[in-house]
N, C-alpha and C positions, 0 to 999 in steps of 0.2 A: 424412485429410480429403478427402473431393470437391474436386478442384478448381472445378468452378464453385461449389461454398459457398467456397471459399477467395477466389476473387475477389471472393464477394460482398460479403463480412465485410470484406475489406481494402478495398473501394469505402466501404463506409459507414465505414469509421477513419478516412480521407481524408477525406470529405466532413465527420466531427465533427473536424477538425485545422483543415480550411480556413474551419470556418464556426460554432467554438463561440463566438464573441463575438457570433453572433444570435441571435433565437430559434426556432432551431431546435428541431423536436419531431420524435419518433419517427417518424411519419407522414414527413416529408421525408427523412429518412436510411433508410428502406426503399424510400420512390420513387428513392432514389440507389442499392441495392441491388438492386431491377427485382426483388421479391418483396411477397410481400402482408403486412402488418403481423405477422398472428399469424405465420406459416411463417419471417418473418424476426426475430421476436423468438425465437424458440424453436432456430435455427440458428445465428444471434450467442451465444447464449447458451452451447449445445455447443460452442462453438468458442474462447470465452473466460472461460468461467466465471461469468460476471457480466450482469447483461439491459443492453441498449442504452445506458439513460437513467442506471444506475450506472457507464458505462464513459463516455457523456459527461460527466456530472458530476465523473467522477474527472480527466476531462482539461482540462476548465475548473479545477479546482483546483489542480491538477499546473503548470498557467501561472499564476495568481495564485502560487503558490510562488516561480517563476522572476521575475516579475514585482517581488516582494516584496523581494527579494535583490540585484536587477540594473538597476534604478530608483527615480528619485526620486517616484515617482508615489502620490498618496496612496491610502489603501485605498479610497477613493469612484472613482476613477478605475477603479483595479483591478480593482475589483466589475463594473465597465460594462462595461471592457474583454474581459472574460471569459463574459458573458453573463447577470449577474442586474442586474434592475430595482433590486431593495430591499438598501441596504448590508448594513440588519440582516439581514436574510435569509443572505448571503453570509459575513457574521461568524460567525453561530450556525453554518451548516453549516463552512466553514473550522476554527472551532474544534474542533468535533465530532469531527471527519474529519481533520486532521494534529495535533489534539491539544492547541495553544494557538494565541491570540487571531491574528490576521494582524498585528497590532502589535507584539505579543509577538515573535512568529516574526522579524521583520524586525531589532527591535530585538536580537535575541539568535543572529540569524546563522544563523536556521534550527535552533538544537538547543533540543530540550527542556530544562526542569531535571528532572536527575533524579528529584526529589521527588514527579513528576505520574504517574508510573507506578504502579502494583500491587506490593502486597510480596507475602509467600508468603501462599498462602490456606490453607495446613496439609495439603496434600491428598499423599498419601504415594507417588505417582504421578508417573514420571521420564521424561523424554527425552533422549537422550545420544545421541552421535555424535561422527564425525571430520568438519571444517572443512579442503575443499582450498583455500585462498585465500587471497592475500596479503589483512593486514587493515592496517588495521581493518576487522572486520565486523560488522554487527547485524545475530543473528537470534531469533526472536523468532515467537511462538504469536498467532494470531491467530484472531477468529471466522470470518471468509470468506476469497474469494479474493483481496481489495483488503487489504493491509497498512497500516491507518487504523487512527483512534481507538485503543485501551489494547491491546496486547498482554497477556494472560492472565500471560505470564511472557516471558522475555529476557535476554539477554545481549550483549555485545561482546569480539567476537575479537581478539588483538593479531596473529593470523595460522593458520599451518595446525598445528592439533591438535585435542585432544578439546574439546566442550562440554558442560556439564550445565543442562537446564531440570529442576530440581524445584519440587516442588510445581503442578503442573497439573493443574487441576479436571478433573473428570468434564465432558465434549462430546465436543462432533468442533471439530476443530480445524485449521490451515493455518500448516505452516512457512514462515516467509517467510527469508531471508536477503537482502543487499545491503549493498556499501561504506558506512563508516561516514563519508560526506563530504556533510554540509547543502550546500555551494557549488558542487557539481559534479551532473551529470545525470547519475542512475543508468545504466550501462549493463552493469550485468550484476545477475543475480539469481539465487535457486534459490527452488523453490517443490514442496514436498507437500503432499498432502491430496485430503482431508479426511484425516484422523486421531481415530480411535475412542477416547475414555479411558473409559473407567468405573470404575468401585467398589474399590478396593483398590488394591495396591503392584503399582501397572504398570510396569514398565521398558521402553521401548518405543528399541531402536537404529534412529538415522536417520543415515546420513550426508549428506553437504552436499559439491556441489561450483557454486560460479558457473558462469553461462553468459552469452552475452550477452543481453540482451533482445531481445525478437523482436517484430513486429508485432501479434501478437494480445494481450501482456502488459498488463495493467491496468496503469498509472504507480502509482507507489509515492505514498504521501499522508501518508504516520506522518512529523513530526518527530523524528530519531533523539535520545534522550537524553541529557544530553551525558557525556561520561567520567569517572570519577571514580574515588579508590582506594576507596573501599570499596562493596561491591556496593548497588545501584539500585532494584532489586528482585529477584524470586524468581530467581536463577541469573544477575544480571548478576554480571558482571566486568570489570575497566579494563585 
C-alpha cells in the first residue's frame, strides 16, 4: 500500500476513535484525510475492505460492546455515548450487527445462546482446515468483511487442530476466526476471503493461523455463542 494512502487511512481511523461519540459524517473524516470524499471513500475502502461509515459504525458498536460489559451505564446512556440520537435506532442496529439485544448481551456476559445461530442448511459443500492457535477459538463463515450478524456456519476450537464447516450455501463468503473471550478485547484474528462456493460437494482447505490485529482491521461485532456439548450449529463444536 502507498504510504501516503497508508497515512491517510490511519488519519481518518484516529479521527473515527477520537470523535465517534459526535456526529461526525463522512465528509469530516475525509477533510481529516486531506482527500476529496469519492477518492477517499474508494481508498479507505481498498485498504480495509469495508467503506468509511460501515467502519465507523462498526467502531461505535465495538464501544457500546465494551461499554455494556464494563459499566453501570444504562443502554440510553450508551447509545449517546457512542453517537446515536435514537436508543431505538441503536438497539435495532446493536441487535442486528452483534446478534442480541444490548440487554441481552450485558445480562449474558457478552455470549450469545447457542440456539440464535443457523443449523445446517443441507448444502453438501465443506470447509476444513488446521487451527494454529491456542483456543478457545471461533471461527466461523461470514457474508462480508465485518464478522456480525449470523454466521452462515461455525464452530469453536478447544485449540490447535483440524476443523470442519459443513454444509455451506452456495456465495462467496469471509472466514473470520478470533479468541473465544466475550470479556477481553480481541487482539488477534485471521481473516480470508471472499470465498467462492457454488453448486455441488465443494471441499474447499483453508488453514487458520491468528495474528494480531492491525490498524486497518474492522473490530469484530458478532457475539460469540456460548459453549456447549453438543454442536450449535452446522460444524460447531465445544
Amino acid at each position: 500500500m502507498d504510504e501516503i494512502v497508508r497515512r491517510a487511512v490511519q488519519r481518518a481511523i484516529d479521527t473515527m476513535s477520537e470523535k465517534f461519540g459526535e456526529q461526525l459524517t463522512i465528509d469530516d473524516v475525509a477533510r481529516a484525510a486531506m482527500f476529496s470524499k469519492f477518492h477517499f471513500t474508494r481508498m479507505f475502502q481498498q485498504a480495509t475492505g469495508v467503506t468509511p461509515g460501515r467502519f465507523l459504525s462498526a467502531l461505535r458498536l465495538a464501544e457500546a460492546k465494551r461499554l455494556l460489559l464494563s459499566t453501570p451505564n444504562s443502554v440510553a446512556d450508551i447509545s449517546h455515548q457512542v453517537g446515536y440520537n435514537s436508543v431505538g435506532t441503536f438497539s435495532t442496529r446493536f441487535s442486528a450487527r452483534v446478534g442480541i439485544s444490548p440487554t441481552l448481551f450485558r445480562q449474558r456476559g457478552g455470549v450469545a445462546p447457542a440456539n440464535q445461530l443457523p443449523g445446517n442448511t443441507g448444502s453438501r459443500a465443506v470447509v476444513r482446515g488446521r487451527l494454529t492457535a491456542q483456543g478457545p477459538v471461533f471461527v466461523g463463515l461470514f457474508p462480508g468483511r465485518i464478522p456480525e450478524g449470523r454466521p452462515v456456519c461455525h464452530t469453536v476450537l478447544d485449540g490447535p487442530g483440524p476443523y470442519v464447516l459443513p454444509g455451506v450455501p452456495d456465495g462467496s463468503w469471509h472466514l473470520h476466526a478470533y479468541p473465544h473471550d466475550p470479556g477481553a478485547p480481541t487482539r488477534q484474528v485471521a481473516h480470508e476471503g471472499p470465498l467462492t462456493i457454488r453448486s455441488g460437494p465443494v471441499d474447499r482447505l483453508l488453514d487458520i493461523r491468528l495474528r494480531p490485529v492491525r490498524p486497518f482491521d474492522p473490530p469484530v461485532l458478532l457475539a460469540p455463542p456460548e459453549r456447549t456439548t453438543a454442536p450449535a450449529a452446522a460444524g460447531s463444536a465445544a
